[in-house]
PyMOL Python script that loads the backbone (N, CA, C, O; Angstrom):
from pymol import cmd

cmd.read_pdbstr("""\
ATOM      1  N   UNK A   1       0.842  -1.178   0.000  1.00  0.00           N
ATOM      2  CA  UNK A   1       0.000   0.000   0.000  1.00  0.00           C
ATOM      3  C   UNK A   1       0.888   1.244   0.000  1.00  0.00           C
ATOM      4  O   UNK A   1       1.561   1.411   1.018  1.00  0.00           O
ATOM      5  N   UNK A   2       0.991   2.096  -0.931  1.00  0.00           N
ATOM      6  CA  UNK A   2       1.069   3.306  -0.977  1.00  0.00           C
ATOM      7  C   UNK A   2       0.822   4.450   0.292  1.00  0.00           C
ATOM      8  O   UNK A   2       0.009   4.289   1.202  1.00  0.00           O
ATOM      9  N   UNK A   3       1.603   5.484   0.146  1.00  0.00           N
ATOM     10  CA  UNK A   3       1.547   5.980   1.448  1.00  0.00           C
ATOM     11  C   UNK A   3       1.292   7.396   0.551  1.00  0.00           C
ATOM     12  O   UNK A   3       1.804   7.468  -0.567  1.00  0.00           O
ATOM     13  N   UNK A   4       0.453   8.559   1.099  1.00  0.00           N
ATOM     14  CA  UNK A   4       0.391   9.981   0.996  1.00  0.00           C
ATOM     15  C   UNK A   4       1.341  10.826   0.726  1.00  0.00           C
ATOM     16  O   UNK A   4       1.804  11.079   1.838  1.00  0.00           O
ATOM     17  N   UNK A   5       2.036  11.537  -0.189  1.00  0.00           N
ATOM     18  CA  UNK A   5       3.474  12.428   0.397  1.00  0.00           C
ATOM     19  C   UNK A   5       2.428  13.460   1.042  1.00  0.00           C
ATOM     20  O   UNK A   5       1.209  13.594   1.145  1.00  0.00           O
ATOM     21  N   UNK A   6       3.666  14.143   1.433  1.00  0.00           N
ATOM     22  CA  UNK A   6       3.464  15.096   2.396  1.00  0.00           C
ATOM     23  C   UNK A   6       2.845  16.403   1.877  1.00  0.00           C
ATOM     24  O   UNK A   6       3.326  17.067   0.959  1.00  0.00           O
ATOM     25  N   UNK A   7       1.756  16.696   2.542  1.00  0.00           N
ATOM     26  CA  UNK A   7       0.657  17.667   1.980  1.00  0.00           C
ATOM     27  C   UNK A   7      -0.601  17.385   1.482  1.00  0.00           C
ATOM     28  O   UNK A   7      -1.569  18.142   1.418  1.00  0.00           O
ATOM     29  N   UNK A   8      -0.490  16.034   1.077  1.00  0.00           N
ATOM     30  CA  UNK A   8      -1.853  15.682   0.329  1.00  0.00           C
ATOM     31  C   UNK A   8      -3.001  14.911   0.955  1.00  0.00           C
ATOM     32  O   UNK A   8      -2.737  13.818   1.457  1.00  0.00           O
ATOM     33  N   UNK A   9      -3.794  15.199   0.969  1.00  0.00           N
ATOM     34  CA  UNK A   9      -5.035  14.932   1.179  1.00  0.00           C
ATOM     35  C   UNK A   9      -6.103  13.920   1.044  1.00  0.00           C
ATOM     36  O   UNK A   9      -6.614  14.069  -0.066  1.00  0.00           O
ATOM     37  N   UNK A  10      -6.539  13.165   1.553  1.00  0.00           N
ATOM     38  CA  UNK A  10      -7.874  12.273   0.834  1.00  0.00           C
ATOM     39  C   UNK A  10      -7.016  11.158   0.246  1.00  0.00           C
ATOM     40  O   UNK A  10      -5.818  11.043   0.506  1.00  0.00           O
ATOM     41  N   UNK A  11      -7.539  10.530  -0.375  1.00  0.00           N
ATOM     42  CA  UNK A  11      -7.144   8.779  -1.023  1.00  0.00           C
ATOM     43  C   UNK A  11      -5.518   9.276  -1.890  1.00  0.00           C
ATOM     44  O   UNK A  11      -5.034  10.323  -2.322  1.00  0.00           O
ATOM     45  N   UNK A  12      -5.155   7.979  -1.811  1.00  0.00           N
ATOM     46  CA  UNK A  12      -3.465   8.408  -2.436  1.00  0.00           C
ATOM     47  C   UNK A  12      -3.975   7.961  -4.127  1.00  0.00           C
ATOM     48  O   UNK A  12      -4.296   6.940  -4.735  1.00  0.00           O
ATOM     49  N   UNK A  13      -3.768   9.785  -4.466  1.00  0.00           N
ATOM     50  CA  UNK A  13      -3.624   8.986  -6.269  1.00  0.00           C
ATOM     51  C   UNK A  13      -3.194   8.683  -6.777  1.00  0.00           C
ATOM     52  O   UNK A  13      -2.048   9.117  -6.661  1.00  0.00           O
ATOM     53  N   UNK A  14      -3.332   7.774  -7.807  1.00  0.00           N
ATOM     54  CA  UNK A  14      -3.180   7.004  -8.474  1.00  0.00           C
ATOM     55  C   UNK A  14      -1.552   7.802  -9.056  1.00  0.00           C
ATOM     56  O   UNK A  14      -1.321   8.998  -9.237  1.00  0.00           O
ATOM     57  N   UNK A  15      -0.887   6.929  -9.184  1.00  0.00           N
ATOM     58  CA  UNK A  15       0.518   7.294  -9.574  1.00  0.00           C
ATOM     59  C   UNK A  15       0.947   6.370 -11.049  1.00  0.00           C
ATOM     60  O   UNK A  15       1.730   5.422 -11.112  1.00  0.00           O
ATOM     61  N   UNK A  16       0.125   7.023 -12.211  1.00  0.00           N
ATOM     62  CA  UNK A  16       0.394   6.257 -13.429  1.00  0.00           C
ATOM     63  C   UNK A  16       1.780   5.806 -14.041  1.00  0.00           C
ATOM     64  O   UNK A  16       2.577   6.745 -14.072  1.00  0.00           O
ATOM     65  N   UNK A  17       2.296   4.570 -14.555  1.00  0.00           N
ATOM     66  CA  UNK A  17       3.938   4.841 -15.172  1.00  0.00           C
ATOM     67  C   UNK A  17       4.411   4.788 -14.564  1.00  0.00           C
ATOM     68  O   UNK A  17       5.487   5.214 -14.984  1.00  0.00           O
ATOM     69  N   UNK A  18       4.566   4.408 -13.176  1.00  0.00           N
ATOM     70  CA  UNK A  18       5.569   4.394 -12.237  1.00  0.00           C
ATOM     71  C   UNK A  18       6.330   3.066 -12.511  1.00  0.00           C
ATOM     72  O   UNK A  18       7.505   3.012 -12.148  1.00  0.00           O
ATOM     73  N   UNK A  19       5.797   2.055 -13.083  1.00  0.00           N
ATOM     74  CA  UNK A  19       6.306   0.225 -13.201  1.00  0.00           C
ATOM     75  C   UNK A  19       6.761   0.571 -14.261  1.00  0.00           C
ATOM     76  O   UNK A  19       6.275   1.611 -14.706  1.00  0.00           O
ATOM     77  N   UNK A  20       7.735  -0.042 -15.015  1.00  0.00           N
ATOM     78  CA  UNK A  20       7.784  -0.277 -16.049  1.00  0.00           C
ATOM     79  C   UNK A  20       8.567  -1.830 -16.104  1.00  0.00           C
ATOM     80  O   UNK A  20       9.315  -2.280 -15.236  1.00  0.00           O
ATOM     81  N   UNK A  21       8.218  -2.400 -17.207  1.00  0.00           N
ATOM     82  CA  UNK A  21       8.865  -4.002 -17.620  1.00  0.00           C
ATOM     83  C   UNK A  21       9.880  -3.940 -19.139  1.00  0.00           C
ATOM     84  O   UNK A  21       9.281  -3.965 -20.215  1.00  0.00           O
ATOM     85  N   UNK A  22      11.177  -3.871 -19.126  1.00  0.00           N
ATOM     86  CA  UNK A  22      12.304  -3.651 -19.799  1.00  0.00           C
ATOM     87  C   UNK A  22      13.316  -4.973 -20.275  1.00  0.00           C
ATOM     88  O   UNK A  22      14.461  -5.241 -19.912  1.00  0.00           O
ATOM     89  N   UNK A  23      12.555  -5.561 -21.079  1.00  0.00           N
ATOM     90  CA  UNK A  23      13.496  -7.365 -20.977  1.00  0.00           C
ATOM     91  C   UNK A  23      13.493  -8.418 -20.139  1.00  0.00           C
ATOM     92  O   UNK A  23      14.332  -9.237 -19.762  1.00  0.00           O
ATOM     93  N   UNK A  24      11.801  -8.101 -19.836  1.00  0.00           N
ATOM     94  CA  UNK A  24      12.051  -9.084 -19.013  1.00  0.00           C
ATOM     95  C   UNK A  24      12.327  -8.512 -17.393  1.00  0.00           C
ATOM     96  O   UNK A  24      12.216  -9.242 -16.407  1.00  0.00           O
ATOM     97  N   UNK A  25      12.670  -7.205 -17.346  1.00  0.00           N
ATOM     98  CA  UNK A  25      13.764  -7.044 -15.993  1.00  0.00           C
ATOM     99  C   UNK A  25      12.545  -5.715 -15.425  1.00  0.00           C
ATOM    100  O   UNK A  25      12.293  -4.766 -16.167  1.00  0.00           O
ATOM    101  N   UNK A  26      12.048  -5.826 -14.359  1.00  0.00           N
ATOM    102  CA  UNK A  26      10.578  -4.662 -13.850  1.00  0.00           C
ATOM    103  C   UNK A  26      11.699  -3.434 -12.766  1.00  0.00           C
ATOM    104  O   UNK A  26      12.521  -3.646 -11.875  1.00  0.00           O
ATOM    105  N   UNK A  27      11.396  -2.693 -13.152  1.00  0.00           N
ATOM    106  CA  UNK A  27      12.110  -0.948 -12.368  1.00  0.00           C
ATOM    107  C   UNK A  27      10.960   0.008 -12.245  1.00  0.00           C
ATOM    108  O   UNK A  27      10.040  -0.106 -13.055  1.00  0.00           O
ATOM    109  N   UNK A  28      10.914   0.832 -11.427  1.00  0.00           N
ATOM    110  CA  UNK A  28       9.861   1.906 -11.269  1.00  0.00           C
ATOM    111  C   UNK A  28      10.830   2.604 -11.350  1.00  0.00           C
ATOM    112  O   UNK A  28      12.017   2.282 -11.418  1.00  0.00           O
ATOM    113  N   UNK A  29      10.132   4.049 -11.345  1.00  0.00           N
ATOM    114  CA  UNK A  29      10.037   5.597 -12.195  1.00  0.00           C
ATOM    115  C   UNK A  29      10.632   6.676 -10.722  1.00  0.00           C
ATOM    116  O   UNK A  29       9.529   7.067 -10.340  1.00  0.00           O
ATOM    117  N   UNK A  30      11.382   7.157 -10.009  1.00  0.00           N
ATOM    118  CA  UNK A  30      11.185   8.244  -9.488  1.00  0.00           C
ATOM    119  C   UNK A  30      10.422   9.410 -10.139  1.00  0.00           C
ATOM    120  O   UNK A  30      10.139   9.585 -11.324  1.00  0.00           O
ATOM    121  N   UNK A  31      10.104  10.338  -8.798  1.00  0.00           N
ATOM    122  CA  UNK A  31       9.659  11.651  -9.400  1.00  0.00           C
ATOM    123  C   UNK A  31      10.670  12.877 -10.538  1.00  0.00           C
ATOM    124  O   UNK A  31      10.309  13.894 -11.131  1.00  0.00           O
ATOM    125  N   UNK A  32      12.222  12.068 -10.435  1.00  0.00           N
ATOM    126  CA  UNK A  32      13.249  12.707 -11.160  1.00  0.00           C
ATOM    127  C   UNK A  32      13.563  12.037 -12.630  1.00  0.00           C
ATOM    128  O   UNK A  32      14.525  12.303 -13.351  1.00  0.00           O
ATOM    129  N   UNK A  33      12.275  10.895 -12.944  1.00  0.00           N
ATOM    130  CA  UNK A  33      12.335  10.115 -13.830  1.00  0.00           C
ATOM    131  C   UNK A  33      13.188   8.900 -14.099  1.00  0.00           C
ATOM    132  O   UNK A  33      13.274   8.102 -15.033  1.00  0.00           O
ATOM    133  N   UNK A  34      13.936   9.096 -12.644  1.00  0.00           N
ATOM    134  CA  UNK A  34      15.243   7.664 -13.470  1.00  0.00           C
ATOM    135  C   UNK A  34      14.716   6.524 -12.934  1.00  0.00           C
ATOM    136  O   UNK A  34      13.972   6.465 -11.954  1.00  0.00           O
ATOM    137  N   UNK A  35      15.138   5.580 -13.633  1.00  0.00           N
ATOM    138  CA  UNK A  35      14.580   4.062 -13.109  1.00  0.00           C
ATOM    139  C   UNK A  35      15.047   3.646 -12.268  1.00  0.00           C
ATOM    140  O   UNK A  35      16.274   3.740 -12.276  1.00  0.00           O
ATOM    141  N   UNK A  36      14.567   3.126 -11.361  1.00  0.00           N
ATOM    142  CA  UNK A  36      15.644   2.334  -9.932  1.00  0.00           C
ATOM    143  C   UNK A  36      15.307   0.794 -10.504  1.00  0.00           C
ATOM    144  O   UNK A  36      14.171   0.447 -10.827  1.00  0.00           O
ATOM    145  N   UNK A  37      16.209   0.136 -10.556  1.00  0.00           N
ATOM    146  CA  UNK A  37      15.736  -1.658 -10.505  1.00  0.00           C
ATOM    147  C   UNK A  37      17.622  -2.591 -11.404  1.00  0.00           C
ATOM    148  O   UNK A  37      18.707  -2.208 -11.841  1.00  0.00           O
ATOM    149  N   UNK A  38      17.145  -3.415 -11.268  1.00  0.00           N
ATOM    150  CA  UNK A  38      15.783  -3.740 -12.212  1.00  0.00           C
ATOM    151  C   UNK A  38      15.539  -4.831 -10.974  1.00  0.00           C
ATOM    152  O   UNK A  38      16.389  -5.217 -10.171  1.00  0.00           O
ATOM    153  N   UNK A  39      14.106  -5.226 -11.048  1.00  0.00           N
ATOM    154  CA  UNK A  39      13.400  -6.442 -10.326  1.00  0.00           C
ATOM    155  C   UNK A  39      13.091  -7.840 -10.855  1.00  0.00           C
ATOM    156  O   UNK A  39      12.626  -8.200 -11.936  1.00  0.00           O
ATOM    157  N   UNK A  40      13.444  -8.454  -9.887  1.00  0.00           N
ATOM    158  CA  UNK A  40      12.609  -9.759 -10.829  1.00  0.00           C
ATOM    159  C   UNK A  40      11.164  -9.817 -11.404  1.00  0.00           C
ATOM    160  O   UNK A  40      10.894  -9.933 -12.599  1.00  0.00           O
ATOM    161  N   UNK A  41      10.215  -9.714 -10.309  1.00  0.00           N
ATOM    162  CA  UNK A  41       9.059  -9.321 -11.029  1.00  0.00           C
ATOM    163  C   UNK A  41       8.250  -7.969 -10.591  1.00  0.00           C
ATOM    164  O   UNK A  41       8.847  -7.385  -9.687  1.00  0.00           O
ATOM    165  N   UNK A  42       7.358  -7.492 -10.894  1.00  0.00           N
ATOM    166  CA  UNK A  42       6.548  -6.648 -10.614  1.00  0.00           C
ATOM    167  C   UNK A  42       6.361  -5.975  -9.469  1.00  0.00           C
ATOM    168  O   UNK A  42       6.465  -4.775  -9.215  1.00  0.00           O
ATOM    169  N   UNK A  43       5.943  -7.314  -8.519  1.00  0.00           N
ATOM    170  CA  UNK A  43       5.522  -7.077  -6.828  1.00  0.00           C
ATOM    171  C   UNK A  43       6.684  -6.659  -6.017  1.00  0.00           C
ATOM    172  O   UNK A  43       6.675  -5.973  -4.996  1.00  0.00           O
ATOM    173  N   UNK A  44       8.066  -7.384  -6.874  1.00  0.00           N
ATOM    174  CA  UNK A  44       9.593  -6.875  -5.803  1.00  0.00           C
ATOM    175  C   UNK A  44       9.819  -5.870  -6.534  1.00  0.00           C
ATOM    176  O   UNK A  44      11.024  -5.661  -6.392  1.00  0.00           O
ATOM    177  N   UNK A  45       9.353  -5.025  -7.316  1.00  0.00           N
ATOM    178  CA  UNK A  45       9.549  -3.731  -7.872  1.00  0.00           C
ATOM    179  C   UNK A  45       8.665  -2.857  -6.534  1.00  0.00           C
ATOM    180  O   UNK A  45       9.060  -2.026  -5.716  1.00  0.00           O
ATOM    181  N   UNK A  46       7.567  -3.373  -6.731  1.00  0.00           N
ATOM    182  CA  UNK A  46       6.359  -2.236  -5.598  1.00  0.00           C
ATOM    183  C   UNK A  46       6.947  -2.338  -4.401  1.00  0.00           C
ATOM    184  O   UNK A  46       7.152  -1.285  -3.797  1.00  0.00           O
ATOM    185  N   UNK A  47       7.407  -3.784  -3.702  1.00  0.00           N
ATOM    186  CA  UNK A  47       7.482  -3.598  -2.399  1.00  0.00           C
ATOM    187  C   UNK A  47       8.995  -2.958  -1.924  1.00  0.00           C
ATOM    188  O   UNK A  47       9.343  -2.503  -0.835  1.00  0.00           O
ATOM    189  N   UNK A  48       9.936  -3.158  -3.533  1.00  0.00           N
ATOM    190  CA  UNK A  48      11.309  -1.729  -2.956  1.00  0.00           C
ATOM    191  C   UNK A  48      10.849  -0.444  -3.234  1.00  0.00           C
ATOM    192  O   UNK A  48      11.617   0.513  -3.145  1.00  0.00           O
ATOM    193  N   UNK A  49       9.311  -0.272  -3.666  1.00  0.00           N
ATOM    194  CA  UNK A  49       9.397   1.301  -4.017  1.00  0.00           C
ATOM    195  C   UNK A  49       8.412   1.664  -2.316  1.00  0.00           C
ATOM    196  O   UNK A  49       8.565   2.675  -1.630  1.00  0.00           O
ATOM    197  N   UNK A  50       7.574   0.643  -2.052  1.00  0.00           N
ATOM    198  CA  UNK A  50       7.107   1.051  -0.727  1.00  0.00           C
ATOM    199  C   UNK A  50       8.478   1.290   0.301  1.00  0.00           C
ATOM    200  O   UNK A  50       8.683   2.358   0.877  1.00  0.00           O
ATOM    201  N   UNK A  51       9.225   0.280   0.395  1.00  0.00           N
ATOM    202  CA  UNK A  51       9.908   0.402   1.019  1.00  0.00           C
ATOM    203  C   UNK A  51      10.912   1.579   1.303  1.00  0.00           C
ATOM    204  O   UNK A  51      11.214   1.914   2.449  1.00  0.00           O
ATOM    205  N   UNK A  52      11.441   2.223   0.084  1.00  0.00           N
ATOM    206  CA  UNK A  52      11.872   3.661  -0.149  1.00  0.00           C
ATOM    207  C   UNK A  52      11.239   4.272   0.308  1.00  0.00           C
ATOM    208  O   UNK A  52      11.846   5.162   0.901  1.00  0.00           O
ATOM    209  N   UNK A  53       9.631   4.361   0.447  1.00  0.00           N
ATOM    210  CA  UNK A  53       8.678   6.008   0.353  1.00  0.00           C
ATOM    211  C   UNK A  53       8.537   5.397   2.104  1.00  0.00           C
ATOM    212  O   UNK A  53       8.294   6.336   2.862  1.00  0.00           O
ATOM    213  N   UNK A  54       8.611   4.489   2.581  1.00  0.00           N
ATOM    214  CA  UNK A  54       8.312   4.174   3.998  1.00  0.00           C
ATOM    215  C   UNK A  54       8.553   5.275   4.690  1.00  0.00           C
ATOM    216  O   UNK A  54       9.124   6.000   3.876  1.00  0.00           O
ATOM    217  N   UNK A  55       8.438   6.059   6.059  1.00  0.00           N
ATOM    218  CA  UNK A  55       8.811   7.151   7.022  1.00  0.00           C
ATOM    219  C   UNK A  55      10.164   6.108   7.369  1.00  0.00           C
ATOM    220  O   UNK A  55      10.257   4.921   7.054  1.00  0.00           O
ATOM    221  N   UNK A  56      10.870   6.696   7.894  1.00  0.00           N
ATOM    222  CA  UNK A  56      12.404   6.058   8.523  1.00  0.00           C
ATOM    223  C   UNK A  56      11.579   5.521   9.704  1.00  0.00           C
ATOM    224  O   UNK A  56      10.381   5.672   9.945  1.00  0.00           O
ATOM    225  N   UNK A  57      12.712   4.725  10.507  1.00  0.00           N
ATOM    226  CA  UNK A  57      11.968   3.958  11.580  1.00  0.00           C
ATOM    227  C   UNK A  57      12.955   4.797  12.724  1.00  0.00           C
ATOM    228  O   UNK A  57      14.115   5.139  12.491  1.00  0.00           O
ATOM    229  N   UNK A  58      12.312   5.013  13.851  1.00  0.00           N
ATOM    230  CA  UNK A  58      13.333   5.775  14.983  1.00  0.00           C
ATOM    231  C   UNK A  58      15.011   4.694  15.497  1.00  0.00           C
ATOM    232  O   UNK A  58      15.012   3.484  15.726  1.00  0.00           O
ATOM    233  N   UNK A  59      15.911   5.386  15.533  1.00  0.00           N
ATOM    234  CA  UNK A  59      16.462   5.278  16.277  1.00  0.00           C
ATOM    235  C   UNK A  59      16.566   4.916  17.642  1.00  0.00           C
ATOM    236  O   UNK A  59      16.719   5.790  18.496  1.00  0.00           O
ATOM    237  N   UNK A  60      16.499   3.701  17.936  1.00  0.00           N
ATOM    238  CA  UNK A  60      16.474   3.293  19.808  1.00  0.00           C
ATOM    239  C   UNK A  60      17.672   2.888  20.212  1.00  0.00           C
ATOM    240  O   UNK A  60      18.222   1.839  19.878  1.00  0.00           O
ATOM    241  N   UNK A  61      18.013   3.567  20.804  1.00  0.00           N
ATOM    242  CA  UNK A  61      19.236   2.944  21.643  1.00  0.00           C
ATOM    243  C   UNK A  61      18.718   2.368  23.220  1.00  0.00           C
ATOM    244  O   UNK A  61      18.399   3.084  24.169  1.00  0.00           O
ATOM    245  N   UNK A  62      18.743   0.723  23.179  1.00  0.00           N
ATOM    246  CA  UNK A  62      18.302   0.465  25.063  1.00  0.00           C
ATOM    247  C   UNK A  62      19.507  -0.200  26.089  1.00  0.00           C
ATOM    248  O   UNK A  62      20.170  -1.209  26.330  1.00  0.00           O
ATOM    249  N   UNK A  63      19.249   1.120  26.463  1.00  0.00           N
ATOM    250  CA  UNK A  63      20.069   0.825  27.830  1.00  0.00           C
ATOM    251  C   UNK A  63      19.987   0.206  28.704  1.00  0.00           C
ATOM    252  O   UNK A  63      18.851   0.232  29.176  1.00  0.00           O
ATOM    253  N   UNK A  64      21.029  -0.721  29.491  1.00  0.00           N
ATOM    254  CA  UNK A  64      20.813  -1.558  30.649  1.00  0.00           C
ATOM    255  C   UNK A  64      21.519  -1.196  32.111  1.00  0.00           C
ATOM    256  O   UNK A  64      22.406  -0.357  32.265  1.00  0.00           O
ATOM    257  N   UNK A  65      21.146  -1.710  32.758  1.00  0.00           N
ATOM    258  CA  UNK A  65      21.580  -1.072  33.982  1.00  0.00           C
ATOM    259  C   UNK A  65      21.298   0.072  34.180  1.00  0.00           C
ATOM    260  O   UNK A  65      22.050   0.631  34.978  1.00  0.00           O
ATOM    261  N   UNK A  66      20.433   0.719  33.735  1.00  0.00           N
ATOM    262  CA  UNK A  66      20.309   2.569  34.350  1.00  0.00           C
ATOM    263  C   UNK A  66      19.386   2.538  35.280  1.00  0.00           C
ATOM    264  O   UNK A  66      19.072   3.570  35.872  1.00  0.00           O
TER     265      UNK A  66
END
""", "prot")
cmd.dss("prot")
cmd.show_as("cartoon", "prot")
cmd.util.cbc("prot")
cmd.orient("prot")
């Protein structure tokens, strides 16, 4: 699932052209146009592009003994 950028509103739209399939080999589109990939198929194309647009995850450092 797709995530909102920042500012926008209401249902995430539709982001046309972002996949593309090149020999066989699947890459999506940044907003700067270059291809990131290539993937084996389709779905490991989407789930490294979710994975890119993800929020970062915090930093935890846990301490013992304090």
């Amino acid at each position: 699932m797709l995530h909102r950028r920042r500012g926008e509103n209401g249902p995430v739209p539709h982001r046309n052209g972002r996949f593309h399939c090149i020999n066989q080999q699947w890459f999506f589109a940044t907003r700067e146009q270059r291809l990131v990939g290539p993937y084996r198929d389709q779905d490991e194309a989407e789930a490294a592009l979710e994975s890119r647009l993800a929020p970062p995850r915090a930093n935890r450092i846990d301490r013992f003994g304090s």
